[in-house]
Every structure is written in C-alpha cells, then in structure tokens.
C-alpha positions as CSV (number, residue, x, y, z in Angstrom):
1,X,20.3,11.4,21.2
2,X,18.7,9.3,24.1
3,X,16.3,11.4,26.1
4,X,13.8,11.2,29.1
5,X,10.3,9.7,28.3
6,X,8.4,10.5,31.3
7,X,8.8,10.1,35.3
8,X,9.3,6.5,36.5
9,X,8.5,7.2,39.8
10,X,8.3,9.4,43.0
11,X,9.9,7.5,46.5
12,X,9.7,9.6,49.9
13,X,10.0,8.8,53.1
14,X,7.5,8.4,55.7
15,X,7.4,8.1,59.4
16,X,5.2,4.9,58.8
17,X,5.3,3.8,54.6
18,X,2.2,1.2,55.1
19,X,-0.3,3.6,56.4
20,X,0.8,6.4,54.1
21,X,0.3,4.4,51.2
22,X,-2.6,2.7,52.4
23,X,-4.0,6.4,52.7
24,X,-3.0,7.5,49.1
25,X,-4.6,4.2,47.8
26,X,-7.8,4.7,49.8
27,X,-8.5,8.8,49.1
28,X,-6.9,8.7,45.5
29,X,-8.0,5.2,43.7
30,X,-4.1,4.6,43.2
31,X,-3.4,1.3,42.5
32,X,-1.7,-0.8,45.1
33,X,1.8,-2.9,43.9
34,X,2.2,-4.1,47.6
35,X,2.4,-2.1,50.8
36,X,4.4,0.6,50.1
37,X,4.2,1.1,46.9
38,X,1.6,2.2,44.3
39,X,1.4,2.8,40.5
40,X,-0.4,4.4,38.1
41,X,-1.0,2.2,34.8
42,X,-0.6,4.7,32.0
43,X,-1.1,4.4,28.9
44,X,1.7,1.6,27.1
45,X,3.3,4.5,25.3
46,X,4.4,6.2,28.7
47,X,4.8,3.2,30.8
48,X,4.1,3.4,34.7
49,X,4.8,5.6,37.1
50,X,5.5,4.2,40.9
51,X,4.8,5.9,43.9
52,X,6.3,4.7,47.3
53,X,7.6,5.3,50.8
54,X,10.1,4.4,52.5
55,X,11.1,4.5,55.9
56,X,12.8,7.6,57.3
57,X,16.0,5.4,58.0
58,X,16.2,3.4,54.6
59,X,19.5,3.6,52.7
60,X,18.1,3.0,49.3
61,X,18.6,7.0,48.5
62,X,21.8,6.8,49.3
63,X,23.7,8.5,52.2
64,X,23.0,12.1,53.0
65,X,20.1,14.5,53.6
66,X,18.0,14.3,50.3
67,X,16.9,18.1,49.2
68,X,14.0,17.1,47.0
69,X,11.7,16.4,50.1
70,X,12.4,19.6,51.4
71,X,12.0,21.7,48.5
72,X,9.4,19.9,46.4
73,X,5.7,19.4,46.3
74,X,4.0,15.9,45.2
75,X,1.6,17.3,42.0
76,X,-1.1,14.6,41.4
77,X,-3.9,15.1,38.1
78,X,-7.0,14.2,38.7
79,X,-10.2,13.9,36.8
80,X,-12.5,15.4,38.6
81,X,-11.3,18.6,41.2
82,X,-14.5,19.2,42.9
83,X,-15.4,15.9,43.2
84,X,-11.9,14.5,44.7
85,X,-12.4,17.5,46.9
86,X,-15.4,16.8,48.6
87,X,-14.3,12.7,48.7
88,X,-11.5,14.5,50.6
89,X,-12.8,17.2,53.1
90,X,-15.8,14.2,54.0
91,X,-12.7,12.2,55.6
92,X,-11.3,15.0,57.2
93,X,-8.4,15.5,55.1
94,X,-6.9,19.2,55.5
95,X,-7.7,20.9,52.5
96,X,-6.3,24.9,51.7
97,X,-9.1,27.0,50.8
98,X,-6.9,28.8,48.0
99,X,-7.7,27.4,44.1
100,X,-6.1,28.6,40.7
101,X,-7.5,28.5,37.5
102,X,-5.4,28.5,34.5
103,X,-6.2,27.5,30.8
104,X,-3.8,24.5,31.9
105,X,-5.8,23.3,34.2
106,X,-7.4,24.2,37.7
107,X,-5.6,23.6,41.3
108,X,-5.8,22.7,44.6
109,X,-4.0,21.8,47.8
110,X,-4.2,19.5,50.6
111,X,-2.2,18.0,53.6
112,X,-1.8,14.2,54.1
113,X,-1.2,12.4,56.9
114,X,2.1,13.4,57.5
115,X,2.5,17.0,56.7
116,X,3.2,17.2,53.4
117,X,1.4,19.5,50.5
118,X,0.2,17.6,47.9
119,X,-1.3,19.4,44.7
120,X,-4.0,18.4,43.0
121,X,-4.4,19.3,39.1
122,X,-7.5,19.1,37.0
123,X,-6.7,19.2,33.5
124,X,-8.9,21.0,31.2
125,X,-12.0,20.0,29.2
126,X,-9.9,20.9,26.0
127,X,-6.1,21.2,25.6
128,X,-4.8,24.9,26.2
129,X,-3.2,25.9,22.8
C-alpha cells in the first residue's frame, strides 16, 4: 500500500511573500531557496520540507477560499525554546506569555509579521515513551 512519508511543504499567502520570508529566514535560521521560499534540509530519509508564500491573489491553490489558513496554525520545532525566545522578544516579535509542558515536548506562541500564530515546539531531551 503506498502511504505518506512526511510533509513536503507548507505555502500561505501573504500580503507581501518577500518580506515574510525574509523574516522567517532571519528570526528562525531557515534556509533560503529564493525569495519566497524556504526549506528545511532534513535528514535524506525524510527528504525536505518547503515553506513559502504566496501572494494573496496567486492562483497556484486553485480557485476558491482555502480553509486551511483560516483554521490552522504553522507548528515549527526548535532546538532550543528559551533561547529562540529571547532571539525573538529582543526584535520585538509578539510573543504570548502562555507555555505548555508535555513529556512531548514544551510550547510556545508567537505572532509574525502578518498576524498569524505560529507555534513553537521544543522536543524533549529524551523521547516520551
């Protein structure tokens, strides 16, 4: 049976696509592909994962209002919560005060550029069983 091996990529759309992912490149060490799109470089067994924008009027979703957007959050890991958070409140990024620790991992939220909530997810030190 064929089956999903991970997420190829996550595409919004953005008021302005080159200074959104400019941002994401600059606060979150994502690698640039050009200048609206970024990847992550996982491991050969997963592949990559893209992330771009798009313009608001691009037709490269199709036609229609897309629901994802409106009823889904960006989650991003990230190796070291604390420290990504203060890299991220010293450039004035709007972080929510609210954190969750589970023995998946530890949480937070913040606000980019455009308005939406992006969570950020530590992993922990050693798997949950």
């Amino acid at each position: 049976m064929a089956r999903a091996v991970g997420v190829g990529g996550i595409f919004l759309k953005a008021q302005d696509p080159k200074a959104l992912s400019a941002w994401y490149a600059k606060h979150f060490g994502i690698s640039k592909a050009d200048e609206t799109s970024l990847f992550f470089d996982g491991p050969s067994a997963a592949g990559m994962t893209v992330f771009a924008h798009f313009p608001r009027d691009t037709e490269y979703f199709g036609p229609g209002a897309q629901q994802v957007p409106q009823h889904a959050m960006v989650n991003l890991r990230v190796d070291n919560l604390d420290e990504m958070l203060a890299q991220l409140a010293a450039a004035g990024v709007s972080i929510d005060p609210k954190r969750d620790d589970y023995t998946y991992g530890r949480f937070a939220w913040i606000v980019d550029p455009e308005g939406n909530r992006v969570e950020l997810w530590e992993l922990p030190a050693t798997p949950a069983a």
